[in-house]
C-alpha positions as CSV (number, residue, x, y, z in Angstrom):
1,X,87.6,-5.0,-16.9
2,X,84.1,-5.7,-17.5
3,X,83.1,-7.3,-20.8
4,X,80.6,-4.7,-22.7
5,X,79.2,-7.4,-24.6
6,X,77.4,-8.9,-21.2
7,X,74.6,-6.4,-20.6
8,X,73.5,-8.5,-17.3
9,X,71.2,-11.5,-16.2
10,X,67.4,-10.8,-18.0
11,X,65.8,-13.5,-18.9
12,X,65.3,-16.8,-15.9
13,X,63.5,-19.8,-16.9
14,X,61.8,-21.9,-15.0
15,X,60.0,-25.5,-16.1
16,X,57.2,-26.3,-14.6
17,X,54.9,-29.7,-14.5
18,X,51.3,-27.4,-15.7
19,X,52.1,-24.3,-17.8
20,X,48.7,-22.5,-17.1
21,X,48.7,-23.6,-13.1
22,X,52.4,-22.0,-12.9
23,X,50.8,-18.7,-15.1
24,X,47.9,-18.2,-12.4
25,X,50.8,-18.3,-9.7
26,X,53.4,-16.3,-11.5
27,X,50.1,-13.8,-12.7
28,X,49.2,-13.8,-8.6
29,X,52.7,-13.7,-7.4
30,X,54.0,-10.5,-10.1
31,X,50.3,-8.7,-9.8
32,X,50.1,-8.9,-14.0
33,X,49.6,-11.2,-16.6
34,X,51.8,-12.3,-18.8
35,X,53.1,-10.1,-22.0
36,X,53.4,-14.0,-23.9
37,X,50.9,-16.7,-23.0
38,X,51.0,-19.7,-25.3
39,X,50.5,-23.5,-24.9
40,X,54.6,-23.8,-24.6
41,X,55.6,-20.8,-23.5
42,X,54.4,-17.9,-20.8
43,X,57.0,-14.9,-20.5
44,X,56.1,-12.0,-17.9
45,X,58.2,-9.1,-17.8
46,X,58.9,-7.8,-14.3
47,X,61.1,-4.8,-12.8
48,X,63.3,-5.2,-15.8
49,X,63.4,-9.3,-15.9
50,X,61.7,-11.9,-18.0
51,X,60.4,-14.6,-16.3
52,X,59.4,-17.1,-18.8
53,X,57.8,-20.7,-18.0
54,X,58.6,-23.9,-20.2
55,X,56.6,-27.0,-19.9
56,X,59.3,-29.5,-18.0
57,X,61.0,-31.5,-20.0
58,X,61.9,-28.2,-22.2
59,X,65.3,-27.7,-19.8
60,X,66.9,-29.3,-17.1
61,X,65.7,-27.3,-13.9
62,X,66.0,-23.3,-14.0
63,X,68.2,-21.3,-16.1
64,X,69.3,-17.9,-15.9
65,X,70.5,-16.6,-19.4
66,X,72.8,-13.6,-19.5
67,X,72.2,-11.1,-22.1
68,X,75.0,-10.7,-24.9
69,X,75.7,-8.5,-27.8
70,X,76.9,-11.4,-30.3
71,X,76.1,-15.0,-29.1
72,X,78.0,-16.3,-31.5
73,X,81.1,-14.5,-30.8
74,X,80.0,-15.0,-26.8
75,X,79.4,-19.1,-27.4
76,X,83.1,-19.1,-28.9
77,X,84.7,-17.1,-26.0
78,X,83.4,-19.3,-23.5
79,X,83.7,-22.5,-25.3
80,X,87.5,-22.0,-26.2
81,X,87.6,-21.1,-22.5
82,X,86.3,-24.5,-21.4
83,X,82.5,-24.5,-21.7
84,X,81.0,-27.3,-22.9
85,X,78.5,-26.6,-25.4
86,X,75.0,-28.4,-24.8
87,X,72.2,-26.4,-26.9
88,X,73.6,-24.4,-29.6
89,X,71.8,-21.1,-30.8
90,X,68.7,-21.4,-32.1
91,X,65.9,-18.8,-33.1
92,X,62.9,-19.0,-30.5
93,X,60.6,-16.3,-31.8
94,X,61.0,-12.3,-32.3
95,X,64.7,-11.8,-33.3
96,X,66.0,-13.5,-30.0
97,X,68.3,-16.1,-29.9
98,X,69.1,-18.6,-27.1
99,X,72.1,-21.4,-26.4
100,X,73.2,-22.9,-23.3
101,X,76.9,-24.1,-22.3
102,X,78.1,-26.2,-18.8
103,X,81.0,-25.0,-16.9
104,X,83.3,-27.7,-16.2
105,X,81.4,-28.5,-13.0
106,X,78.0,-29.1,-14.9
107,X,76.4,-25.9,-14.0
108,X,74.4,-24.4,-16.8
109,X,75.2,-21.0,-18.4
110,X,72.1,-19.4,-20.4
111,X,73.1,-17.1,-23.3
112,X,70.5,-15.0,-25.2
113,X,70.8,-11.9,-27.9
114,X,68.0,-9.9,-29.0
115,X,68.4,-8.6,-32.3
């Protein structure tokens, strides 16, 4: 049975070398500009994804973070189920919360929860 708590994959982010060279690509490639367009951070919303881009350095390689009702309850789910946790919730800006766990073969699992 499906967990009601995931509501899907929404947010992908990828780290790039030059945040404003990566927003005029991503601006070209979606055909808009981005929705959030700061120094650290551009987010364009697309088809019912965010795409954000994070100077690199910010994250290891790309991460797609699936949606949950309760992060924290989520974070102890998957944690007690043999996640390691690697960047616990934190607050990034407008009610939405992010933390990031590896599976036991190192792969990383995004988690996010808009309030």
């Amino acid at each position: 049975m499906a967990d009601e708590a995931i509501q899907g994959i929404k947010t992908v982010l990828h780290p790039v070398a030059d945040v404003a060279a990566a927003k005029k690509l991503y601006a070209a490639l979606f055909g808009i500009e981005p929705q959030t367009d700061s120094e650290y951070y551009v987010g364009f919303d697309v088809a019912g994804q965010h795409i954000g881009l994070v100077p690199a350095g910010a994250q290891d390689g790309q991460v797609a973070y699936w949606q949950v009702a309760d992060l924290e309850a989520k974070l102890a789910e998957v944690t007690a189920a043999g996640a390691k946790l690697t960047s616990p919730a934190k607050e990034v800006g407008g009610g939405r919360r992010v933390a990031t766990v590896t599976d036991p073969d190192g792969n990383v699992i995004g988690l996010l929860q808009d309030s």
